[in-house]
C-alpha positions in Angstrom: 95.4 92.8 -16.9 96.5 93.4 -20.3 95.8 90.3 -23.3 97.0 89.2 -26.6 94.8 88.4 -29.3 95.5 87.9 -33.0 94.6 90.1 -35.3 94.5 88.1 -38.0 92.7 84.7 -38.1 94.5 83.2 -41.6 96.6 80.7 -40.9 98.2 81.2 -44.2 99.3 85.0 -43.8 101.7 85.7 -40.2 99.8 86.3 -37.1 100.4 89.6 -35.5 99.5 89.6 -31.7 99.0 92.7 -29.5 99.3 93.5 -26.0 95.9 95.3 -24.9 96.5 98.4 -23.2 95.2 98.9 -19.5 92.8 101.9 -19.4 92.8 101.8 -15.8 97.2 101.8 -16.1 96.4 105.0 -18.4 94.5 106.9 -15.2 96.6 105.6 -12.6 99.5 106.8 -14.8 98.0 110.0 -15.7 97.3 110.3 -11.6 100.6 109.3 -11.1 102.8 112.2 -13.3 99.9 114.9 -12.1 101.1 113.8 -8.4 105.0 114.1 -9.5 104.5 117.2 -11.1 102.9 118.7 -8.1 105.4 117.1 -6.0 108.1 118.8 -8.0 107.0 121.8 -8.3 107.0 121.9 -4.4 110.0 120.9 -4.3 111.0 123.8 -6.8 109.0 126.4 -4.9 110.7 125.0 -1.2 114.3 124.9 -3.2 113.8 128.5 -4.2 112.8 129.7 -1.1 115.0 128.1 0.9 118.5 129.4 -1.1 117.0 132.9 -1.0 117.4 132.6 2.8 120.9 131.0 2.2 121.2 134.4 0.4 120.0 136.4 3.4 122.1 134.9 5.5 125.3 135.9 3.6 124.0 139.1 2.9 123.5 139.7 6.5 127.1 138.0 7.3 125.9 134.9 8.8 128.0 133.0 6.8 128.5 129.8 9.3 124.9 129.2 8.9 124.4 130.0 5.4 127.1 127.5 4.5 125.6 124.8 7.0 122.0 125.1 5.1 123.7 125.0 1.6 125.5 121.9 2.7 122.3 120.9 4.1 120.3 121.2 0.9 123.3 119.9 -1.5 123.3 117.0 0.3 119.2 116.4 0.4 119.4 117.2 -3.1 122.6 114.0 -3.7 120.2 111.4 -1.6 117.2 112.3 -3.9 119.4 111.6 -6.8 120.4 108.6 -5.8 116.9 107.4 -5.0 115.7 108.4 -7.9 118.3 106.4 -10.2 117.9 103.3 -7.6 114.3 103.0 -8.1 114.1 103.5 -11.5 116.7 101.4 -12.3 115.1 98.8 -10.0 111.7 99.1 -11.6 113.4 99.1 -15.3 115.2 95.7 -14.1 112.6 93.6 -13.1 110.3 94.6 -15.9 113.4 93.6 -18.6 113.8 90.7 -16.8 110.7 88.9 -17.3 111.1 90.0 -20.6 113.9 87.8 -20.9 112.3 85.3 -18.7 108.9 85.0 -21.1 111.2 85.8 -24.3 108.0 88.3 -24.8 107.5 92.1 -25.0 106.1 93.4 -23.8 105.9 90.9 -20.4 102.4 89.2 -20.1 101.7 90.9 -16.9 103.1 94.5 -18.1 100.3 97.4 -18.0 100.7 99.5 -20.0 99.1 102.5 -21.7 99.1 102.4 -25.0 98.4 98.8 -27.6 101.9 97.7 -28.4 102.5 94.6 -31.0 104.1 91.6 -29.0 107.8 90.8 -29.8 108.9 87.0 -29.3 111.8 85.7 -29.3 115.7 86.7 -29.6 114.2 90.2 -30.6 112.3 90.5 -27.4 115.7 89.2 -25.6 117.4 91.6 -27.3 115.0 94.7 -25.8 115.0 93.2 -22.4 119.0 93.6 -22.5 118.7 96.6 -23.6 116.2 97.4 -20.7 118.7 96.0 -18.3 121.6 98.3 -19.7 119.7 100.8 -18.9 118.8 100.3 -15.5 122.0 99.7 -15.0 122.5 103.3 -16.4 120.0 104.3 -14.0 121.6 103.1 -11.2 125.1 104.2 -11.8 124.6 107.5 -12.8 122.2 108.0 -9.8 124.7 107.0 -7.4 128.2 108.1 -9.0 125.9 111.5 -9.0 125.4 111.5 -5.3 128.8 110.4 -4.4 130.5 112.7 -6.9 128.6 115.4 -5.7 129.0 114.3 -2.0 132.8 114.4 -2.1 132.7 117.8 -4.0 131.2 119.2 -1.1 133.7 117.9 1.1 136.3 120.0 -0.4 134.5 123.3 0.7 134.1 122.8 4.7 
């Protein structure tokens, strides 16, 4: 876990505390975007492949069940982007709330990667609404994504 400590022992001059970073946050985060960039790339290999078969298919004249998998994939593709906002939006939430909560920022149980200088007060208030703003953003534009898209879709079958 992460502390604060002064760096600055006047009492005269103002105290600037800092939030330690976490070195083992920095390798499970490093893990963590190596595993997401494999996953995506994956998923950009198994997206390639599968709308050159969609191609195949129409090129062959199977159009019935070239249409069927693009509707298939659209649609996979309108859940994941709606998962994606929700969680990250979720995530985003929580952590600006207990900024607000603690009036601190970062929170005193954030991890993070990097030494930040702590924030107290309306300021650190201020970033945790801002945080929530945009999980909210998150959120909304994950969803109205999906359900755009979703009812897009609709008006080709």
């Amino acid at each position: 876990m992460a502390d604060a400590e002064p760096t600055s022992s006047d009492d005269h001059q103002a105290v600037t505390e800092i939030h330690r970073a976490d070195p083992d946050e920095r390798r499970r985060t490093a893990l963590l975007l190596a595993i997401v960039a494999v996953c995506g790339g994956l998923l950009l290999i198994a997206l390639r492949h599968e709308l050159g078969v969609i191609a195949d298919r129409v090129a062959i004249g199977d159009l019935d069940l070239a249409a069927g998998r693009f509707l298939w994939l659209a649609r996979g593709s309108f859940i994941l982007l709606a998962l994606v906002g929700i969680v990250t939006g979720t995530i985003v939430g929580q952590n600006s709330l207990a900024v607000i909560r603690e009036q601190r920022y970062p929170h005193s149980a954030a991890r993070v990667v990097r030494d930040h200088r702590i924030q107290r007060g309306t300021r650190a208030i201020r970033i945790g609404r801002l945080g929530l703003a945009l999980a909210s953003a998150f959120v909304l534009v994950g969803c109205a994504g999906a359900v755009i898209g979703w009812r897009l879709l609709a008006m080709f079958q």
